[in-house]
C-alpha atoms as one frame of an Amber mdcrd trajectory, in Angstrom:
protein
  91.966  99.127  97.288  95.618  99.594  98.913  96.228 103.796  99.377  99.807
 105.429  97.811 100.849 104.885 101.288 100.303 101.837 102.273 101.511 100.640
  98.819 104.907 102.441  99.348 104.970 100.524 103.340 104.245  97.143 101.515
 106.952  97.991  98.979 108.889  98.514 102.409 108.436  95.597 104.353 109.380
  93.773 101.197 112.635  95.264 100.626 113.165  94.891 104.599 112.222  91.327
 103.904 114.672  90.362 101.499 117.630  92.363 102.909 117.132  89.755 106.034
 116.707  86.583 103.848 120.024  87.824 101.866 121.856  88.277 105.519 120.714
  85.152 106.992 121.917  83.253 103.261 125.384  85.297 104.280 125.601  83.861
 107.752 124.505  80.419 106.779 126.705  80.009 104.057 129.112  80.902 106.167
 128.357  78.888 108.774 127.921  75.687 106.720 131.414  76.342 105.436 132.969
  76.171 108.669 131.399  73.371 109.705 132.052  71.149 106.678 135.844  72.651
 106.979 135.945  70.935 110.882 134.311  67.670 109.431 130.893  68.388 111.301
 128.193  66.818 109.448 125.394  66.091 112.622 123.847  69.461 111.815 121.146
  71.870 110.530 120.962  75.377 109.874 118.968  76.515 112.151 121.330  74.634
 114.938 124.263  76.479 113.682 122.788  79.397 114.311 121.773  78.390 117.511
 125.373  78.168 118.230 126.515  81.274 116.741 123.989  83.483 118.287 125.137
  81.318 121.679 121.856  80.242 122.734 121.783  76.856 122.310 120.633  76.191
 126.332 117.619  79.039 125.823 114.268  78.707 125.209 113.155  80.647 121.332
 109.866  81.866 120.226 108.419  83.867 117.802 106.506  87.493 119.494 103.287
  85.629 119.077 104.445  82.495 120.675 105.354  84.515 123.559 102.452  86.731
 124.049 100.036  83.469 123.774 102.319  81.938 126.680 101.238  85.414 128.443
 104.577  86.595 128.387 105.703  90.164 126.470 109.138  90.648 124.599 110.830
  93.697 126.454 111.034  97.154 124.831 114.271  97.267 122.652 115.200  94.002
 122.381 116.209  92.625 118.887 115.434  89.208 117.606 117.649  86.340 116.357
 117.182  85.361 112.745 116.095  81.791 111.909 114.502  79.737 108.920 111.250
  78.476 108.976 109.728  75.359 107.843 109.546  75.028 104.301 106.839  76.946
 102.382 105.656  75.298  98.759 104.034  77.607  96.312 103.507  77.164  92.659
 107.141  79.052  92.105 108.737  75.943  94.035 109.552  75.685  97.570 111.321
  78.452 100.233 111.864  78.319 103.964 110.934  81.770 105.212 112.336  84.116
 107.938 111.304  83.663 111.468 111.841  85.872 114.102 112.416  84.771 117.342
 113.102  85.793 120.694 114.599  83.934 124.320 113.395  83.314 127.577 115.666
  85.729 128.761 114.449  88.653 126.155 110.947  88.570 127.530 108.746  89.436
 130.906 105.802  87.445 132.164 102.707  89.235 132.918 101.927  89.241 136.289
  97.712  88.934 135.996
């Protein structure tokens, strides 16, 4: 049985959760907009924000991704908002947030 506490941090993470998903909508929309306004129809999402966050020529994971590859995201660093692969539930379908990180972002372990 979840504490007060952790209750409240679940309630949290959720809010945290959907402030992203609302963001990334923003940016997307956006985005999409833009593109359709230039004619551009050769796209997804995820590739305009590729180009937007500039890092179309890097290498993206997710912090797991990384640390299985032996590598660790450096202290500070922020990651770049994505969508994930669609998710189908008995409420219908989403694509969830992913957070990645680049090549350039993270340090290989020297074992």
């Amino acid at each position: 049985m979840a504490t007060k506490k952790q209750t409240k941090q679940a309630e949290q993470t959720m809010s945290k959760i959907q402030m992203y998903r609302q963001h990334l909508k923003t940016i997307t929309n956006g985005l999409v907009e833009m593109a359709t306004a230039a004619g551009r129809t050769d796209y997804t999402r995820n590739q305009l924000l590729r180009e937007c966050y500039q890092v179309v020529d890097k290498e993206l994971k997710t912090f797991e991704e990384w640390k299985a590859q032996g590598a660790r995201v450096r202290r500070g660093e922020h990651a770049y908002l994505f969508w994930g692969a669609p998710v189908t539930t008995e409420n219908g379908t989403f694509y969830p947030v992913v957070f990645k990180f680049t090549n350039e972002q993270v340090i290989a372990n020297n074992k």
